[in-house]
N, C-alpha and C positions, 0 to 999 in steps of 0.2 A: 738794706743789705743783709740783715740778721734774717728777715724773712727768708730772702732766697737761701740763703746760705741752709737755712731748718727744710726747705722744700728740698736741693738737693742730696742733704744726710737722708731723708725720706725716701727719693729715690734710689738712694745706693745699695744695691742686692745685696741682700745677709750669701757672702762665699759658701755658706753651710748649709743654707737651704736646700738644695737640691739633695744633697748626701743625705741631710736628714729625711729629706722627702722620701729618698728612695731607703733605706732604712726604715721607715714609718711601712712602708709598703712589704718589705718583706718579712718584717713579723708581722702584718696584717698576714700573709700569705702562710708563713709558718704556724699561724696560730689556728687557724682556719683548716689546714689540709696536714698538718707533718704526723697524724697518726695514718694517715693513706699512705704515706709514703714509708713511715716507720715500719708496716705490715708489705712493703713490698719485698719479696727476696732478689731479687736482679736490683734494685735501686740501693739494698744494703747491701751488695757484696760490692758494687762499684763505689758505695763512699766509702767502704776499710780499704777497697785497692787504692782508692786516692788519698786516704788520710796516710798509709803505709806507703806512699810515692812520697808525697811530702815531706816526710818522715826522715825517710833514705836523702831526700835531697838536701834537707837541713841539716842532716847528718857531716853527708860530701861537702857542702860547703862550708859547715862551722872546722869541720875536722882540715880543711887546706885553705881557713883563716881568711875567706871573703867578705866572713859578716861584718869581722874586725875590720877588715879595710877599709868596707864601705861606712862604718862608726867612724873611724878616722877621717876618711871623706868629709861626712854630715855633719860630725859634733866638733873636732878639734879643727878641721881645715875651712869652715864652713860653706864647703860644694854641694857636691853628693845629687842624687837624681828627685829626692822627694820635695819635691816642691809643691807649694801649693797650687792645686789645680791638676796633680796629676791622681788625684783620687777620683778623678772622673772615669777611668780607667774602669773602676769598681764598678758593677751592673747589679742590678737587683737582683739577680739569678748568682752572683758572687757573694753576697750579702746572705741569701737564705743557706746557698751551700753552707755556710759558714756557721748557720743557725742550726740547719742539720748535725750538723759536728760539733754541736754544743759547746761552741767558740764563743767567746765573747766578743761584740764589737762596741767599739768606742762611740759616744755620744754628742762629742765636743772635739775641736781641735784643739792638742795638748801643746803644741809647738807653732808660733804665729811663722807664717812664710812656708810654714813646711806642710804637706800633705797631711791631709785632714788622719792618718791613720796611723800615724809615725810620730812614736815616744821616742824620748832618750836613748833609751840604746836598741831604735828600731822598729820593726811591723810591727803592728799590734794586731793584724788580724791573721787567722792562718790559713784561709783559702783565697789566692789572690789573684790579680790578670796577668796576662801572658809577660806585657810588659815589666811590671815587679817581679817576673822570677826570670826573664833571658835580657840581664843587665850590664851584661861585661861588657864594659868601658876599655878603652886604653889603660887606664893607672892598675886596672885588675887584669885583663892579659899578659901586663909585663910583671907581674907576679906569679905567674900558674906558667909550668910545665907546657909544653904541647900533651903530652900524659895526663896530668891533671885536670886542662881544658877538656878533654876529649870526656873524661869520668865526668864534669860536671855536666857536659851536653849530653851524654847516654843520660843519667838521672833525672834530667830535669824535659826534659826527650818523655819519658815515661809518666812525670807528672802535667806536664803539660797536655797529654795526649788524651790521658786520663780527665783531668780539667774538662776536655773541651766533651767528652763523652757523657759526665756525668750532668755537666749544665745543660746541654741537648736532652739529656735524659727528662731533667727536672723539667725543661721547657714543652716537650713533646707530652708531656703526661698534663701539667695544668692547662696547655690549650684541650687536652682531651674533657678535662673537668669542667673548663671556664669557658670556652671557646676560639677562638684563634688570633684575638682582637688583643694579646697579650704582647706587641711589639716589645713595647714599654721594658720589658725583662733583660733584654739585651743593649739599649743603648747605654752609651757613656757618656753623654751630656755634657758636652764641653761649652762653658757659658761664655767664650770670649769669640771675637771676630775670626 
């Protein structure tokens, strides 16, 4: 019985493998090519227009108290959306953006059950998918204005849009380098049935 029992802890996937996988891969990628991209002028003015989208949208939404909500949500109510498994979400091409902007990303999951990206009071990364930034729930609609919903989907409308620009970007220039065999950059690898 101990036997089997050691065979299947052995087969049970490490949750972190993939994320580190794909992390592993995009400072291979950043390490390798981000003074090509640092000397481009069209790829630096789209990462200040998306780090300044960001910016504005963390702004709008710290300033009409979402972030707090969704803390209350995750830390005191224990709901909230970041569960584990939704870090699959995060693409290698989100990972490097992130590298480009001289963001740190995490190494380890800090919180067991919760998304591999998600501290105490929150994201720990700051270029993220579509999903972790167009999040409003129920419990957060019935706190926002029609006026204040409207400001948060203009802002986030702009980084969002931006997002999908500059990761197209990053995409279309390393198939130009490596060749086009780079699927890998966009998937989200969701490891469950």
């Amino acid at each position: 019985m101990l036997k089997n029992l050691k065979l299947i802890k052995k087969l049970d996937p490490d949750p972190t493998a993939l994320m580190k996988e794909k992390i592993k891969v995009a400072e291979e990628l950043f390490e390798h090519w981000n003074d090509y991209f640092y000397k481009d002028s069209k790829f630096i003015e789209l990462l200040k227009r998306y780090e300044n989208a960001v910016l504005l949208s963390n702004q709008t939404m710290s300033n009409l108290e979402t972030f707090n909500e969704c803390y209350v949500c995750s830390v005191i109510d224990k709901k909230g959306c970041c569960k584990a498994g939704i870090e699959a979400e995060v693409t290698i091409n989100i990972l490097l953006l992130n590298l480009f902007l001289r963001k740190d990303i995490p190494k380890e999951r800090e919180i067991p059950l919760r998304c591999f990206f998600v501290g105490p009071t929150g994201c720990k990364i700051f270029a993220r998918p579509f999903i972790c930034r167009d999040y409003f729930c129920r419990r957060l609609l019935n706190k926002l204005t029609q006026e204040e919903y409207a400001l948060v989907t203009q802002v986030l409308n702009e980084e969002l849009t931006l997002l999908y620009e500059i990761t197209r970007y990053i995409r279309k220039q390393l198939e130009f380098l490596l060749g086009e065999f780079l699927l890998e950059l966009d998937i989200v690898g969701y490891c469950w049935e």
